[in-house]
N, C-alpha and C positions, 0 to 999 in steps of 0.2 A: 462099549464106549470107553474112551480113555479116561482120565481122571485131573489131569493135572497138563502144567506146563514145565516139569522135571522132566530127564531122558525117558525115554518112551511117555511121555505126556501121561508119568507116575504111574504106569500101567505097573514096570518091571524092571530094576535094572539091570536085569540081562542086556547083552549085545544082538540087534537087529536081527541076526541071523541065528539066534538062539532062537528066539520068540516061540511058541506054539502058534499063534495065530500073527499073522503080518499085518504091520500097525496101516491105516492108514494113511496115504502119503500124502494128500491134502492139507496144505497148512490152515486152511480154514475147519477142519473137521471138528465135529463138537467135542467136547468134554465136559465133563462134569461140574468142573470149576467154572465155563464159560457159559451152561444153562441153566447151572445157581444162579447167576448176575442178571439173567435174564428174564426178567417178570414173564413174557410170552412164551417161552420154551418149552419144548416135549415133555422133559423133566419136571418142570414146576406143574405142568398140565395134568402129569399124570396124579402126583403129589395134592392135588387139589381133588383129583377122582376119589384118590383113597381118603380123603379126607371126609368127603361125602360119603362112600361106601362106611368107612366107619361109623362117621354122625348116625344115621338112619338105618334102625331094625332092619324093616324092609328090603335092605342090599345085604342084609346079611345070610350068611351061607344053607340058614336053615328054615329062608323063609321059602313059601311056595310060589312056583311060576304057574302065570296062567295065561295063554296067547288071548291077545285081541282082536289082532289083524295080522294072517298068515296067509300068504298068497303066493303058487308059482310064479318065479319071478317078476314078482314085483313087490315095490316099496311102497308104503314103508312098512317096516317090520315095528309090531308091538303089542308088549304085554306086560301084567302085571305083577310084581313082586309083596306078598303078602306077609307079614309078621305077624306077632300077637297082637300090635298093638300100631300098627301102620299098615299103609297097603301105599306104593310109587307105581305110577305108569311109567312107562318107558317109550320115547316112541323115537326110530332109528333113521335117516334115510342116510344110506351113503352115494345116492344116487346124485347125478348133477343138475338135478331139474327140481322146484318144487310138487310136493305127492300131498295128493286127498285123499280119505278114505273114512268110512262110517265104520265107528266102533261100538260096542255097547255100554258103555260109559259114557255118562252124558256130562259129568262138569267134575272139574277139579279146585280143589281148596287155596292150591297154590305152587310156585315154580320152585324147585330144588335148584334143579340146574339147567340151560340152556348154551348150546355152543350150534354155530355161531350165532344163532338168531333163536328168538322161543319159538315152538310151535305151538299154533292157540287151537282149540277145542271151544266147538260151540254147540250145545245141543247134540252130541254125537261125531259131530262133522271134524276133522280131524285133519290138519293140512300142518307138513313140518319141511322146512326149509330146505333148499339144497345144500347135503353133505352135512345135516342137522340132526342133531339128537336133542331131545328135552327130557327131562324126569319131573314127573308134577307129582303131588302129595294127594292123593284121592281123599 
């Protein structure tokens, strides 16, 4: 991604045909400066992941994973991320449909995170929105 709105949108200023890689020639193409500005953007989105990832043991590199719900192909995908002192479910659907499925976890304490919609947990029963991910705090 480019950076700016300087020659090469601050990437480089070398001349076009120097470049290693060929800039985008799209005048609307993102940059960095333009998905700062933008509360919804990929960039701020990701920056808010990492923010959770760091807040929470749990997402951390040395906690353990443990599937919930693993199925040839099919959604959703989920499992547990366990710390010394947390344990997060995860539950994934990149699919375009909303997905059910029985886990063995029956209730959670509370939402971390949801995009775009929570997915709720009842008793086991486990249904997460199309193109949905939730992290709840076991």
């Amino acid at each position: 991604m480019q950076w700016g709105d300087g020659v090469n949108d601050g990437f480089s200023t070398a001349s076009a045909d120097s470049l290693y890689i060929t800039m985008d020639a799209d005048e609307n193409r993102p940059t960095v400066k333009k998905q700062e500005e933008e509360e919804t953007s990929l960039l701020n989105y990701i920056r808010t992941l990492t923010k959770i990832r760091l807040d929470n043991e749990a997402l951390q590199s040395n906690a353990t994973v443990t599937f919930e719900y693993v199925d040839d192909y099919a959604y959703p995908l989920v499992y547990k991320r366990t710390g010394n002192n947390q344990t997060v479910l995860v539950a994934l659907n990149p699919s375009d449909k909303k997905v059910r499925c029985t886990i063995p976890t029956k209730e959670v304490s509370k939402v971390l995170h949801a995009y775009p919609n929570v997915a709720t947990l009842e008793d086991g029963k486990l249904t997460v929105p199309a193109g949905g991910v939730t992290f709840f705090e076991v």
